[in-house]
C-alpha positions in Angstrom: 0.0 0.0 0.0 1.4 3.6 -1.4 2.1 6.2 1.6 -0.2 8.7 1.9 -0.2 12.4 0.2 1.5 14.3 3.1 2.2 17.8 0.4 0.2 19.4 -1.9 1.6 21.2 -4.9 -1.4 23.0 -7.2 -1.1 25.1 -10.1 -4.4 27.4 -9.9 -7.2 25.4 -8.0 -5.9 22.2 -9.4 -3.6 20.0 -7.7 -0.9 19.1 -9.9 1.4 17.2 -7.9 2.0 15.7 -4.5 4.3 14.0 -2.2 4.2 10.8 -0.4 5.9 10.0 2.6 6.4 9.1 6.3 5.9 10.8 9.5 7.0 9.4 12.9 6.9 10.6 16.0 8.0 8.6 19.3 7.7 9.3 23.2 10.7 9.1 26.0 10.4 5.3 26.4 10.3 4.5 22.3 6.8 4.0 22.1 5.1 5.8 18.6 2.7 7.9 19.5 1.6 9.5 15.9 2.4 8.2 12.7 1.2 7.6 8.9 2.6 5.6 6.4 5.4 2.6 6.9 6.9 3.1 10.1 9.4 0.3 9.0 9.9 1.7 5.9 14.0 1.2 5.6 15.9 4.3 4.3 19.2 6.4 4.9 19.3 9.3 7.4 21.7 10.8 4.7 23.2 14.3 6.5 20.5 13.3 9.2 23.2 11.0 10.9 26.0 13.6 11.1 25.2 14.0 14.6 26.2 10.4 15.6 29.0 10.8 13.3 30.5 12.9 15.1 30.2 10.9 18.6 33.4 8.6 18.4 35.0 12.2 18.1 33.5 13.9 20.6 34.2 11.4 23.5 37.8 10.8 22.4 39.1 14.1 23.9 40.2 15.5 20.8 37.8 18.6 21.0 39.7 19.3 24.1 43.0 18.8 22.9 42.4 20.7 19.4 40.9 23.7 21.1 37.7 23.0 18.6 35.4 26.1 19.6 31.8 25.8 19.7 31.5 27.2 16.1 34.1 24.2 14.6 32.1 21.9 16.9 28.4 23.0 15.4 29.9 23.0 11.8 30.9 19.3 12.1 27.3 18.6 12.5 26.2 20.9 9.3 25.0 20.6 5.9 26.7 24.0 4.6 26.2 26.1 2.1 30.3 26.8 1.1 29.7 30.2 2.5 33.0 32.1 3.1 32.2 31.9 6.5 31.8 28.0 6.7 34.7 27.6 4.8 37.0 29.4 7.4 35.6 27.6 10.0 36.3 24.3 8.6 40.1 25.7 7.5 40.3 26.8 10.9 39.9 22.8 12.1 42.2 21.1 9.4 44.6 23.9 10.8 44.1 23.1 14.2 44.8 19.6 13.1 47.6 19.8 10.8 45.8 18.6 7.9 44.9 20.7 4.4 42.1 20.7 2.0 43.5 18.4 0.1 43.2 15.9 3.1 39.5 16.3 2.4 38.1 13.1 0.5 34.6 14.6 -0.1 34.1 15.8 -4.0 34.3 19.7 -4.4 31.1 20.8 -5.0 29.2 24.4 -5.9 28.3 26.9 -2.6 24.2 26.5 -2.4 23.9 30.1 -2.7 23.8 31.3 -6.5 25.3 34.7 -5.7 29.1 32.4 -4.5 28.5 30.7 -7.3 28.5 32.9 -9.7 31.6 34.1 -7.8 33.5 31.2 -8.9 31.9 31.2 -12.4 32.6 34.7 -13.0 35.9 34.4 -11.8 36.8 31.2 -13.9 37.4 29.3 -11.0 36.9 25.5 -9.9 34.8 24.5 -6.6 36.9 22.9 -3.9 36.1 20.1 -1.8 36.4 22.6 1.5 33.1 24.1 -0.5 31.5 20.7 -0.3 28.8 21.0 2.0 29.4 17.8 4.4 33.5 19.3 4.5 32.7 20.0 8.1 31.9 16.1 8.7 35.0 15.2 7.1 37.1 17.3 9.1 35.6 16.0 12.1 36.7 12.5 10.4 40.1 13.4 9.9 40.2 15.2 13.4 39.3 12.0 15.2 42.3 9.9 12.7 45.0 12.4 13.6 43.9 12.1 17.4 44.2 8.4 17.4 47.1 8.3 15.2 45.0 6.3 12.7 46.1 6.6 8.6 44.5 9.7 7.3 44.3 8.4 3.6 41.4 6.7 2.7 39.7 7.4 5.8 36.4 7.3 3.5 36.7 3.1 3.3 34.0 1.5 5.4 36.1 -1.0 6.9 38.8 1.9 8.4 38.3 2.1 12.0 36.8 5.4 12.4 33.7 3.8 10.6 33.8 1.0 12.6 33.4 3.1 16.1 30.6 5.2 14.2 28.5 2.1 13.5 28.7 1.1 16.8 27.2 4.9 18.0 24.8 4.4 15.3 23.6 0.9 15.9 23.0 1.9 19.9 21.6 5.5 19.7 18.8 3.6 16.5 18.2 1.0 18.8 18.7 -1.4 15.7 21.1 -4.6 15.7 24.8 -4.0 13.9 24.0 -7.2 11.9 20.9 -5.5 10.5 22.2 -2.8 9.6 22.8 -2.3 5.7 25.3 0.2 4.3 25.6 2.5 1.3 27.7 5.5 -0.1 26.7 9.0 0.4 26.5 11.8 -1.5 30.3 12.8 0.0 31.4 9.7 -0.3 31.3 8.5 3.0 29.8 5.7 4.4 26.3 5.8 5.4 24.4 3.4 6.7 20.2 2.8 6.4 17.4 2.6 9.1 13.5 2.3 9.4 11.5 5.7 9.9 10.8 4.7 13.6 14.5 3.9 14.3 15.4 7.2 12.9 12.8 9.0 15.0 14.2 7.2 18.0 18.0 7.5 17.4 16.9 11.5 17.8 14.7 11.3 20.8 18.0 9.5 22.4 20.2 12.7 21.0 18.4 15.2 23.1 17.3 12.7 25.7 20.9 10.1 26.4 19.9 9.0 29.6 20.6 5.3 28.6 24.0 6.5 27.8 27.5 7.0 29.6 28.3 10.7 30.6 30.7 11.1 28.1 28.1 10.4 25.2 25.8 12.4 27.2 28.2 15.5 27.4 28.9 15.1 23.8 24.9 15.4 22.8 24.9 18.4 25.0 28.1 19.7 23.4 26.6 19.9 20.0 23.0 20.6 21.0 24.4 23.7 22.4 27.1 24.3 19.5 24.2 24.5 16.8 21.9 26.8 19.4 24.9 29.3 19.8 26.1 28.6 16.0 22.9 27.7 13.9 24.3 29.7 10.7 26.8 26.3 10.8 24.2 23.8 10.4 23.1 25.1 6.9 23.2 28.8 6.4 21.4 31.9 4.8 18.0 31.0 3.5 17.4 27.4 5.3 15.6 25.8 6.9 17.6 24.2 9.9 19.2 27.4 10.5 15.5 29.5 10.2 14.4 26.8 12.7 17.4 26.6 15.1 17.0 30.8 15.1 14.0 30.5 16.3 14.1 27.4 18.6 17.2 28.6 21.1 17.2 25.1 22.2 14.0 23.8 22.4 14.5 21.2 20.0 17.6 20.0 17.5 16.6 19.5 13.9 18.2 18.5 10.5 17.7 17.7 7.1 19.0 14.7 5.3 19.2 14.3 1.2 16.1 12.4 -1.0 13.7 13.7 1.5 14.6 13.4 5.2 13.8 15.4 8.1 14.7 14.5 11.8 14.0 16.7 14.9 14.5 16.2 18.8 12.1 17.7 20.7 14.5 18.5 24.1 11.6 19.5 26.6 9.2 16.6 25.3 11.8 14.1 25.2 10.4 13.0 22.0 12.1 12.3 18.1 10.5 12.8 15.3 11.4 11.4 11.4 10.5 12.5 8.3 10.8 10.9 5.0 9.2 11.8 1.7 9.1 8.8 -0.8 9.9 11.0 -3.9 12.8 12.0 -2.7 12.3 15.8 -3.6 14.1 18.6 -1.1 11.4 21.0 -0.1 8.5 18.8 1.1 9.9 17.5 4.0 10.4 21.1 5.3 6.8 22.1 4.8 5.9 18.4 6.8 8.3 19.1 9.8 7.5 23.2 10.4 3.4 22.0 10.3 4.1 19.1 12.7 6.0 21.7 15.0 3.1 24.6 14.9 0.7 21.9 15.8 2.8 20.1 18.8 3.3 24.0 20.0 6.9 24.0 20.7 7.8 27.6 19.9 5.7 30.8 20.5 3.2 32.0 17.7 5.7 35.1 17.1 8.1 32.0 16.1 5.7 30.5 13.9 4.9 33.0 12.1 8.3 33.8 11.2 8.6 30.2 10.0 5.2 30.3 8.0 6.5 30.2 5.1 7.5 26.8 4.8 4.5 25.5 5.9 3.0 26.9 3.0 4.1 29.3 -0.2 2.7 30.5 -3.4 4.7 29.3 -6.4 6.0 31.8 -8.9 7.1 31.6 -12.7 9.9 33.4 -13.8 7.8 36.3 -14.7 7.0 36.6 -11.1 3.3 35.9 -11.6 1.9 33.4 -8.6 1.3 30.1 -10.6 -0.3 28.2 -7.4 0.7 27.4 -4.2 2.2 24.4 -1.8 1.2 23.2 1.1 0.9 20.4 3.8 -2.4 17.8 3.0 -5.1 19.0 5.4 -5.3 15.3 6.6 -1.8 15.7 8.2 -2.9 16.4 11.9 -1.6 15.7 14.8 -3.7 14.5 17.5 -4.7 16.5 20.4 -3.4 13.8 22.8 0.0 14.5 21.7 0.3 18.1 22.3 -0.6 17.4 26.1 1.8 14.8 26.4 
């Protein structure tokens, strides 16, 4: 049975496309509480799963020893944009580190933001891998190599060490048996491994609720929890959505997007995770599904809603400017009542 239409996409008063997908949300002890579609549908957190990632790094003491300040720290976690500030930030670590660009085994990629890059066009020059958008993440990785005197070169290969301690975060903070767990390449090239929708929802309840966990992995959630609420411009940058929503959260709740559709959030006072996943694939929906879900569970004021309307739902322009139609969550997407008073 097909997922249910979670976005609507019309042109005039006719609907001419729509999204399927996945929504998830689980309480403090795992249980789901709200959901439609396949709970158990299997796909990849993509940029998602930066967050545990990052753990094997965090508890090994080389933040501490590196200096890394809470802006290095929040940018490991990000999906950038190549701004010049990002990439400063994540030159700034590879210094700390005594690594280079070049150490970087992510593909360069284009800065997200067409006015850098038309920089680099205009300027007949090539994107660098320091511009890729996970570069942060693969600083982290090299950070946590050079720290542990582990080879630096080919760090990406599933079967180096680095991955092996990150499967082992992953496996505990998903709830979801190593030998079950099946494994892909990302969009970086690094490894990246694939989850149901429920798992996903619980791996980020745990995040901003690691009570099952050791202090050290405990510290290290709080770490970057408060990195990103200090830092959110290093989680994405100008114009979206997981900086927007970070803005305006100041803690309340941890959220991130992951490619082909993805959308995880940790709700810190509720002690609940929610995942997102929309079937096609398309980035955009899942944005409109998460900022909807959060307006109806009430976690930030109506002043903070408001300035986050948009995503909920737009109008559509052409390139003459005229409004075409409009997109917007399915009515039928509601969150029940019992929820919100949870």
């Amino acid at each position: 049975m097909a997922n249910p239409i979670l976005v609507e996409v019309y042109r005039g008063d006719v609907l001419e496309s729509f999204h399927r997908g996945v929504i998830c949300i689980v309480d403090d002890n795992d249980n789901i509480i709200y959901s439609v579609g396949d709970v158990e549908q299997i796909c990849f957190p993509r940029s998602a799963m930066k967050f545990f990632q990052q753990i094997p790094l965090l508890i090994s003491g080389a933040v501490e020893h590196f200096g890394f300040t809470q802006k290095e720290i929040a940018i490991l976690c990000g999906s950038h944009n190549g701004e010049a500030e990002h990439v400063r930030t994540v030159q700034s670590i590879l210094n700390k580190i005594g690594c280079t660009a070049d150490d970087l085994e992510c593909g360069p990629q284009m800065p997200t933001l067409r006015e850098d890059a038309n920089y680099l066009i205009k300027n007949d020059l090539q994107p660098l891998r320091i511009q890729n958008n996970c570069s942060g993440k693969h600083a982290g990785f090299l950070s946590y190599c050079v720290y542990n005197n582990l080879p630096t070169k080919d760090y990406i290969n599933p079967q180096h060490s680095l991955h092996h301690a990150i499967l082992k975060i992953i496996s505990d903070f998903h709830r979801y048996p190593i030998e079950k767990i099946k494994g892909g390449v990302d969009g970086c090239s690094a490894p990246i491994f694939a989850f149901p929708v429920k798992n996903q929802a619980i791996a980020y309840k745990n995040l901003v609720h690691p009570v099952q966990f050791n202090e050290a992995i405990q510290k290290a959630c709080r770490t970057m929890i408060e990195a990103i609420t200090v830092y959110p411009e290093m989680i994405a940058g100008h114009k979206r959505y997981c900086t927007d929503l970070m803005k305006e959260a100041n803690g309340k709740l941890i959220g991130k997007t992951g490619a082909d559709g993805i959308y995880s959030i940790g709700l810190v006072e509720k002690q609940m995770g929610i995942c997102i996943k929309v079937d096609d694939g398309k980035m955009g929906p899942q944005y409109n599904i998460a900022q909807s879900v959060i307006e109806q569970l009430e976690i930030l004021t109506p002043d903070q809603n408001q300035k986050l309307r948009h995503y909920v739902a737009h109008e559509n322009k052409n390139f003459g400017g005229l409004t075409t139609g409009e997109t917007k969550v399915c009515a039928t997407v509601k969150v029940n009542l019992t929820l919100q008073n949870h």
